[in-house]
N, C-alpha and C positions, 0 to 999 in steps of 0.2 A: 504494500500500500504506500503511494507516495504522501510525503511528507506536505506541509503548506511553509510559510514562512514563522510562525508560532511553534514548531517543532510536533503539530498535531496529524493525523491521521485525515485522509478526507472527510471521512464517517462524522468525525470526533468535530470538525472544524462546522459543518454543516448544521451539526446541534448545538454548537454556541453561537452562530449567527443565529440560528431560528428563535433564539431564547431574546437577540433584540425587539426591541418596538418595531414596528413596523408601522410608516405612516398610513391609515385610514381612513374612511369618511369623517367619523369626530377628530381625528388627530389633525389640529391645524400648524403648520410649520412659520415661522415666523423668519423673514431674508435680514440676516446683520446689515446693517450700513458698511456699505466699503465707498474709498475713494476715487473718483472718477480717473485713468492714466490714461493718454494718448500715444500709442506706441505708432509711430506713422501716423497715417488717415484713418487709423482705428481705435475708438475709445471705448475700452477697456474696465468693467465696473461705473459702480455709482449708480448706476440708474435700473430701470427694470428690461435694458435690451439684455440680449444674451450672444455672445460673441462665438459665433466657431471655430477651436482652436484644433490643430494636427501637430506633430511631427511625426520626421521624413526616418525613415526605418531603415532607409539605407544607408549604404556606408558614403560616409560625406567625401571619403577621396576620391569618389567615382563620381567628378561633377557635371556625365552627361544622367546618368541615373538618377541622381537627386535633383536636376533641374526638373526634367519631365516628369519623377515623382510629386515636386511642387506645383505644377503648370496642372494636373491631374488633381489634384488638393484643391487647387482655386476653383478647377471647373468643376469642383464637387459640391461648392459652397462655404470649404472652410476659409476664415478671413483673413488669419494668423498661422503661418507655419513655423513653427521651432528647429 
């Protein structure tokens, strides 16, 4: 049985997540204030948008794979690639 990062069992790991809350119709979630950043033409927090973020999974010293990974990212919707 493989391990998780907690040094637990799958089995073992699935029955202490279940034991969390789990948001529901009476569970209301309340969003912390964070502060607005501009990172480029994209701003980032603050408000109630919600930003799409990626990164690229390949290896960055292959800069024709990671551009067309990127280029693939943007045509996906994501707004910010790391």
């Amino acid at each position: 049985m493989g391990k998780d990062h907690r040094g637990m069992g799958r089995a073992q790991a699935g029955a202490a997540g279940a034991a969390r809350a789990q948001p529901g119709p009476r569970m209301l979630l309340t969003r912390r204030s964070t502060t607005a950043v501009r990172i480029g033409s994209v701003t980032v927090g603050g408000g109630p948008t919600i930003v799409v973020q990626s990164m690229a999974s390949t290896d960055t010293a292959d800069v024709a794979a990671t551009t067309r990974q990127v280029l693939e990212l943007g045509q996906a919707g994501s707004e910010r690639v790391a």
